[in-house]
N, CA, C and O atoms as a Tripos MOL2 file, in Angstrom:
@<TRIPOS>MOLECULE
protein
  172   171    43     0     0
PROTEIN
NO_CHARGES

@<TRIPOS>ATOM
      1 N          83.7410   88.0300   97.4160 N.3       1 UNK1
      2 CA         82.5550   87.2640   97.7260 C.3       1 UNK1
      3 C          82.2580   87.3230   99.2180 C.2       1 UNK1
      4 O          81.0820   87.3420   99.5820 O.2       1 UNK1
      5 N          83.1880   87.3520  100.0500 N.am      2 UNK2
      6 CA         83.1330   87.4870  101.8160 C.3       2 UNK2
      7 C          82.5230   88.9220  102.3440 C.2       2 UNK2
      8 O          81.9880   89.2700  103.3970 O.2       2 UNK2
      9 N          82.8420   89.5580  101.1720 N.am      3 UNK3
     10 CA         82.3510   91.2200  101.8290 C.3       3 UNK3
     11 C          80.6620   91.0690  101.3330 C.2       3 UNK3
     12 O          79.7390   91.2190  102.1330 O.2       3 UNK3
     13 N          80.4970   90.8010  100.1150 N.am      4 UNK4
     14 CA         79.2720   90.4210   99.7520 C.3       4 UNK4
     15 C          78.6080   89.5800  100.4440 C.2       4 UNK4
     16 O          77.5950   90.1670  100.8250 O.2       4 UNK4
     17 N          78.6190   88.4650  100.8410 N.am      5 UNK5
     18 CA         77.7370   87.9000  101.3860 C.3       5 UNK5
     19 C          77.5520   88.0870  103.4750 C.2       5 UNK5
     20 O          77.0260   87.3710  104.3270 O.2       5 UNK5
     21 N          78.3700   89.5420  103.5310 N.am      6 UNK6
     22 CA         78.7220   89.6090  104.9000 C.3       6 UNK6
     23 C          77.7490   90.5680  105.1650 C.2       6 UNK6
     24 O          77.2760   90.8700  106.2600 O.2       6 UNK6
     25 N          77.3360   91.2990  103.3870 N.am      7 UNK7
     26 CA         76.3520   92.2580  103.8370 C.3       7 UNK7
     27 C          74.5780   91.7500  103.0170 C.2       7 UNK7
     28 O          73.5430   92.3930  102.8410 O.2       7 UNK7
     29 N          74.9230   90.5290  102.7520 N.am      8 UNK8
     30 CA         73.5120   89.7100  103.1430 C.3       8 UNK8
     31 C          73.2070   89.3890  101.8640 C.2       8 UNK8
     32 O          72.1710   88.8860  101.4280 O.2       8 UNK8
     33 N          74.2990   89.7560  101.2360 N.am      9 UNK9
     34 CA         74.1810   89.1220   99.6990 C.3       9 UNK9
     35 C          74.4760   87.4280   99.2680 C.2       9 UNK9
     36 O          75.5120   86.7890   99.4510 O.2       9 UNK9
     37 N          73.0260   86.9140   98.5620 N.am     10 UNK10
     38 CA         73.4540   85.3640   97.6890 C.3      10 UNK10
     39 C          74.7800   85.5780   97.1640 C.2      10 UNK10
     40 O          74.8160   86.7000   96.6610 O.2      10 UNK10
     41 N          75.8050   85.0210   97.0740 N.am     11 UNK11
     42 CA         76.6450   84.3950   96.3790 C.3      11 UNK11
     43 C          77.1620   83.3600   95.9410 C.2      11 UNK11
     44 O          77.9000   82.7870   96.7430 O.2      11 UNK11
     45 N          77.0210   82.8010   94.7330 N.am     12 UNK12
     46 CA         77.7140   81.3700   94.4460 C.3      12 UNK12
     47 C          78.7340   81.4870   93.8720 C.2      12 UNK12
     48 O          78.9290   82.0910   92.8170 O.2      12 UNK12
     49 N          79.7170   80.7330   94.7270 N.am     13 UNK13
     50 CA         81.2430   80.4240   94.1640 C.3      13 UNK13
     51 C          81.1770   79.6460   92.9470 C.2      13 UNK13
     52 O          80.9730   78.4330   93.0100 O.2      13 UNK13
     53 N          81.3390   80.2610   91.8130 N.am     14 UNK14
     54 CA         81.5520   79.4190   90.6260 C.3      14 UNK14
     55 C          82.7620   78.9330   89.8110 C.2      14 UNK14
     56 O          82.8550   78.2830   88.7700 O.2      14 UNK14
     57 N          83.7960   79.5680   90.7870 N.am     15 UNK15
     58 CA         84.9880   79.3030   90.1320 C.3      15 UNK15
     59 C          85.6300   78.0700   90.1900 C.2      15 UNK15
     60 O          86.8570   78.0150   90.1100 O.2      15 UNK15
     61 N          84.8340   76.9160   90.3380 N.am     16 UNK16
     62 CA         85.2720   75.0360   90.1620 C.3      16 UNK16
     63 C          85.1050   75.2160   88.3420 C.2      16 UNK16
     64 O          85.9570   74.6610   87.6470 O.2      16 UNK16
     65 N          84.0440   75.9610   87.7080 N.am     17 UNK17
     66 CA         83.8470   76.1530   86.5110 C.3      17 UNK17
     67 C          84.2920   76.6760   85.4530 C.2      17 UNK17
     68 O          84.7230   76.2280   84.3900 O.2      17 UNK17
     69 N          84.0400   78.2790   86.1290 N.am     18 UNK18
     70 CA         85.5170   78.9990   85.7380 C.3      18 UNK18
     71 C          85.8890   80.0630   86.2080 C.2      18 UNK18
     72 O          85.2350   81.0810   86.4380 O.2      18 UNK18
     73 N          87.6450   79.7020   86.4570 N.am     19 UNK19
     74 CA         88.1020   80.0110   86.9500 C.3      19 UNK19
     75 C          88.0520   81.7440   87.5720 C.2      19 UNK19
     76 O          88.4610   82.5580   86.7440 O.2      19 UNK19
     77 N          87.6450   82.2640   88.7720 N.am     20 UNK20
     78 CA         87.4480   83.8120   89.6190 C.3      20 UNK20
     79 C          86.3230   83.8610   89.1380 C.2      20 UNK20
     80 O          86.2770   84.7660   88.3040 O.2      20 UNK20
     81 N          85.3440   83.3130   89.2500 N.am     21 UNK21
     82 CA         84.3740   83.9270   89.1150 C.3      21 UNK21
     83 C          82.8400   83.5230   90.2180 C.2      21 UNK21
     84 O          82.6800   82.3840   90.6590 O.2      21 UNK21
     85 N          81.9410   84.5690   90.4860 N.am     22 UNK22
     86 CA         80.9820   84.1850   91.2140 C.3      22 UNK22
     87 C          79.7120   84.2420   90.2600 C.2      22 UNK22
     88 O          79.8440   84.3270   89.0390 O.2      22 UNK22
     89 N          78.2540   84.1810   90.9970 N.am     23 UNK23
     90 CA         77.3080   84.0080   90.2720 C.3      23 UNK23
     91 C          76.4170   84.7170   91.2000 C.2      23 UNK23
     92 O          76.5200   84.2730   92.3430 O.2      23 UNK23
     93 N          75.4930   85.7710   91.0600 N.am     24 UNK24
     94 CA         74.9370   86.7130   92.2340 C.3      24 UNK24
     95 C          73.6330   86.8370   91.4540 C.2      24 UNK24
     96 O          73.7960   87.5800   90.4860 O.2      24 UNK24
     97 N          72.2210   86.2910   91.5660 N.am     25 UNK25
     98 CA         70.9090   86.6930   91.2710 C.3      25 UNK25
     99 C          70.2150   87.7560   91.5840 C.2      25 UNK25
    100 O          69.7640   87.6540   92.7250 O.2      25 UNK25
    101 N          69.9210   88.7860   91.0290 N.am     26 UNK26
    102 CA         68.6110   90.2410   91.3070 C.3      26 UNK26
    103 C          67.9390   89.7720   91.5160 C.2      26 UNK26
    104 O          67.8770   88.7290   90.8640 O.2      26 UNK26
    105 N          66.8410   89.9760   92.5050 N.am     27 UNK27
    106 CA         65.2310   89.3520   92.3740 C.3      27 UNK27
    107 C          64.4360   90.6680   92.4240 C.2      27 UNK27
    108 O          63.2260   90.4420   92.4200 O.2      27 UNK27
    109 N          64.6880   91.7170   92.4620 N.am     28 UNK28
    110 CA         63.9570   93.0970   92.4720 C.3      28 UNK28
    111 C          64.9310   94.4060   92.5990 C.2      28 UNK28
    112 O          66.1090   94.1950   92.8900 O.2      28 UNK28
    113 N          64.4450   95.8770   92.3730 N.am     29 UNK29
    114 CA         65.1720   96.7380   92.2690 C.3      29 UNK29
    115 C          65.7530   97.0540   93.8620 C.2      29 UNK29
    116 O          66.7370   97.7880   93.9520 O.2      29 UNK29
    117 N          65.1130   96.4750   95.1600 N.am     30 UNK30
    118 CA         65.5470   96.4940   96.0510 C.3      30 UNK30
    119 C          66.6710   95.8980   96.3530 C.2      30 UNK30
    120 O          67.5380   96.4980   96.9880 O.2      30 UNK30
    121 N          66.8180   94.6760   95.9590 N.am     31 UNK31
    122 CA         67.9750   93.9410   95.8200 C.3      31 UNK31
    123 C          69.0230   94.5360   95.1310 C.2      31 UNK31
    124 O          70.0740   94.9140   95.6490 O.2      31 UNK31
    125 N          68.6570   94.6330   93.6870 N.am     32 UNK32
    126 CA         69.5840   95.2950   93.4690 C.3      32 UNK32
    127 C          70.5000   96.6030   93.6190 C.2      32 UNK32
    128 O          71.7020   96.7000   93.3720 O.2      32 UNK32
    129 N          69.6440   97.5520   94.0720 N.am     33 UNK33
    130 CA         70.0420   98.3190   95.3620 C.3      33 UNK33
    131 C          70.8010   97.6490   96.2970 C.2      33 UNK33
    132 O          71.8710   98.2370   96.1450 O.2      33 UNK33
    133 N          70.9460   97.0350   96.9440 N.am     34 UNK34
    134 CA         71.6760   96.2830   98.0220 C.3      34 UNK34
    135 C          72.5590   95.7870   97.7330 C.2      34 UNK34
    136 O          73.4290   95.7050   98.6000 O.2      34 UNK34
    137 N          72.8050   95.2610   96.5480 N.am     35 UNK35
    138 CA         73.5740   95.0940   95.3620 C.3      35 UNK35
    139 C          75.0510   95.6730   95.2490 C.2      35 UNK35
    140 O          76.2070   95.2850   95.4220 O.2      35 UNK35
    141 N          74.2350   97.0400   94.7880 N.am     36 UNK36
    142 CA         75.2300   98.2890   94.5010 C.3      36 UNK36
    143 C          75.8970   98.8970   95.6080 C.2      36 UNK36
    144 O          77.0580   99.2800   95.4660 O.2      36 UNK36
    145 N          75.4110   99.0040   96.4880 N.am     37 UNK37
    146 CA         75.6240   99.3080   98.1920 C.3      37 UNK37
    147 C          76.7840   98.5620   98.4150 C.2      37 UNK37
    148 O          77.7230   99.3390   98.5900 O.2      37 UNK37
    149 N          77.1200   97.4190   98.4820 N.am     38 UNK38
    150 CA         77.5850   96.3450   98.9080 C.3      38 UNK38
    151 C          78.3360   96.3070   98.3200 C.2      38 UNK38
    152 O          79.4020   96.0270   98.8690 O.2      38 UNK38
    153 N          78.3630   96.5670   96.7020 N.am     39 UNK39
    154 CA         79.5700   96.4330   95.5320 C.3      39 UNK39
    155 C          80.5440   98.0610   95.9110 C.2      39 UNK39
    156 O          81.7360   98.1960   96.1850 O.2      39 UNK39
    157 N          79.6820   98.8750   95.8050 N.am     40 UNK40
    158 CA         80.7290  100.0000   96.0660 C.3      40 UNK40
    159 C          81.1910  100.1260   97.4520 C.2      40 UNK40
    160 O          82.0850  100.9700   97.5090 O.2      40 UNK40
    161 N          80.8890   99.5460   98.7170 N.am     41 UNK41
    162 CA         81.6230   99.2770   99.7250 C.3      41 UNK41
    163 C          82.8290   98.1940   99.9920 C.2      41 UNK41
    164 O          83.5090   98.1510  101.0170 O.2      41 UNK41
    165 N          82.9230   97.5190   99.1040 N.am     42 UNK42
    166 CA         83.5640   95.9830   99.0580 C.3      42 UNK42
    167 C          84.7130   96.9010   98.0650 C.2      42 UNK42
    168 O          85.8760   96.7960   98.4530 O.2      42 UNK42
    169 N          84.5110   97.6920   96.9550 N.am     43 UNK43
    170 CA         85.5250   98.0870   96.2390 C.3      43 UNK43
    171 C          85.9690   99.2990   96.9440 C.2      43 UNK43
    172 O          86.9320   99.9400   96.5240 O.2      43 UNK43
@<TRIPOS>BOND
     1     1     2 1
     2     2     3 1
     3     3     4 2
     4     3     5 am
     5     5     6 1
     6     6     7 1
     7     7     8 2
     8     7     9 am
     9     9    10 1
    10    10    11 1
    11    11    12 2
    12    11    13 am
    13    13    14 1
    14    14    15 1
    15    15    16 2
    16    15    17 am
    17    17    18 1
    18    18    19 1
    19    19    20 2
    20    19    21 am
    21    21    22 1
    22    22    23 1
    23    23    24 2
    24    23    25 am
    25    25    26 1
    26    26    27 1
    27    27    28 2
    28    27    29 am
    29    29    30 1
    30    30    31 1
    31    31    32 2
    32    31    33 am
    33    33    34 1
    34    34    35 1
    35    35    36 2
    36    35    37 am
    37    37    38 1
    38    38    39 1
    39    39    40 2
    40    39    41 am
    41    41    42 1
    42    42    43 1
    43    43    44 2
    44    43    45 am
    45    45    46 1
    46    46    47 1
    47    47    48 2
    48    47    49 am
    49    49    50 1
    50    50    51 1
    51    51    52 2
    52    51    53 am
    53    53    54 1
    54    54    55 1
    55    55    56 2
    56    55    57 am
    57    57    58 1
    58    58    59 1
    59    59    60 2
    60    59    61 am
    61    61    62 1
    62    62    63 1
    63    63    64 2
    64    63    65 am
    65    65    66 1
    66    66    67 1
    67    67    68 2
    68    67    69 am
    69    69    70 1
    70    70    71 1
    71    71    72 2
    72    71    73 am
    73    73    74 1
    74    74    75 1
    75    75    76 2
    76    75    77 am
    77    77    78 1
    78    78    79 1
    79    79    80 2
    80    79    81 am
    81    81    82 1
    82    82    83 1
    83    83    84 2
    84    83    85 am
    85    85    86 1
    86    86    87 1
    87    87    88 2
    88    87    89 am
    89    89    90 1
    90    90    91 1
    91    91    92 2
    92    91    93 am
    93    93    94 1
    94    94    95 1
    95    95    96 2
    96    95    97 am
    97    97    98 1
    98    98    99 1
    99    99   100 2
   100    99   101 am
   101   101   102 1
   102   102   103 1
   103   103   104 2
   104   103   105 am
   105   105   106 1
   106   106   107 1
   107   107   108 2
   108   107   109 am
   109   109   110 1
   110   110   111 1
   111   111   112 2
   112   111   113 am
   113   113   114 1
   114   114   115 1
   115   115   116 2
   116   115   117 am
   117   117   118 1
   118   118   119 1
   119   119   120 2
   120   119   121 am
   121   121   122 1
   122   122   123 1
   123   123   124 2
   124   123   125 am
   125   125   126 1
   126   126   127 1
   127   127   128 2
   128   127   129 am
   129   129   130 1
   130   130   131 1
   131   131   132 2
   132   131   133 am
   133   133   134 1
   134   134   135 1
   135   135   136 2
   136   135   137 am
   137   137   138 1
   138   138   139 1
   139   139   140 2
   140   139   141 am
   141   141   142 1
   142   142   143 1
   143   143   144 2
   144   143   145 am
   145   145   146 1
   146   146   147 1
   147   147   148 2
   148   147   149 am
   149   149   150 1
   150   150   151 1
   151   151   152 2
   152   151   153 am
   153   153   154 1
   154   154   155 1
   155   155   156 2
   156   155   157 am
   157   157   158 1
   158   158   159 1
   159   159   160 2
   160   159   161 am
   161   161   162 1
   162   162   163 1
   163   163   164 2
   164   163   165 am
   165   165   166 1
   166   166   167 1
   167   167   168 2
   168   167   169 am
   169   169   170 1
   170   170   171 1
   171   171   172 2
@<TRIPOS>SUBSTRUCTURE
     1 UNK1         2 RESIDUE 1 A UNK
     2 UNK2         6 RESIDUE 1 A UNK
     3 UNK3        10 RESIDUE 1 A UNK
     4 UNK4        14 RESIDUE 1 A UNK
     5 UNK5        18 RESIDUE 1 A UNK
     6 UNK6        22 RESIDUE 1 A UNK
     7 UNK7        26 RESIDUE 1 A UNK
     8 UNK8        30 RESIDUE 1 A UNK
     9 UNK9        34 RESIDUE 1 A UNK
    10 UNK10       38 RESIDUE 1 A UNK
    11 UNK11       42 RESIDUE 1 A UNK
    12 UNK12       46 RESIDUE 1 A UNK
    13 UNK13       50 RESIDUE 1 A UNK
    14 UNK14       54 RESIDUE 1 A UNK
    15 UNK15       58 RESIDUE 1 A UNK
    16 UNK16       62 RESIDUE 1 A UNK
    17 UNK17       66 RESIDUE 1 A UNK
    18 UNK18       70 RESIDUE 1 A UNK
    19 UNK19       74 RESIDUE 1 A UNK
    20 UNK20       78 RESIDUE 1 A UNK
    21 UNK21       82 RESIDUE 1 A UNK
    22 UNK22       86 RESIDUE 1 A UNK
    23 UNK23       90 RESIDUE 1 A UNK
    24 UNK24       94 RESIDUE 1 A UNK
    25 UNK25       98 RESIDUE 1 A UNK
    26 UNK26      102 RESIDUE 1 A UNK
    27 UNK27      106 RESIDUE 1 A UNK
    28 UNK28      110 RESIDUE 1 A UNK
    29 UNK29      114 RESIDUE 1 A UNK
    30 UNK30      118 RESIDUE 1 A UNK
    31 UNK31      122 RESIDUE 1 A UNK
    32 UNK32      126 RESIDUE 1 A UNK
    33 UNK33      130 RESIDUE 1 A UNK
    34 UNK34      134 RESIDUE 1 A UNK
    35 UNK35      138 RESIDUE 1 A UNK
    36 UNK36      142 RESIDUE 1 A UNK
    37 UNK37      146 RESIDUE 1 A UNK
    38 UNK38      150 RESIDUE 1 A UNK
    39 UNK39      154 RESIDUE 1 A UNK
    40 UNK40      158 RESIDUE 1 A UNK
    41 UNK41      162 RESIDUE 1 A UNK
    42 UNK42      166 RESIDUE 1 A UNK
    43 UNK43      170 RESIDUE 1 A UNK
């Protein structure tokens, strides 16, 4: 979630709910582009 939101990504910590998990909204294919960027740099 720290690498994600370091590269300008929403993230909500949802894991008070359950347990490891976050919650990340698309709002367009740009985003989600930024998305993927961010996910395959973080992994």
């Amino acid at each position: 979630m720290d690498r994600l939101r370091g590269a300008g990504i929403l993230v909500a910590d949802t894991g008070r709910v359950i347990p490891d998990t976050c919650r990340i909204t698309i709002g367009d294919r740009r985003a989600n582009t930024a998305l993927l960027d961010a996910l395959s740099s973080a992994l």
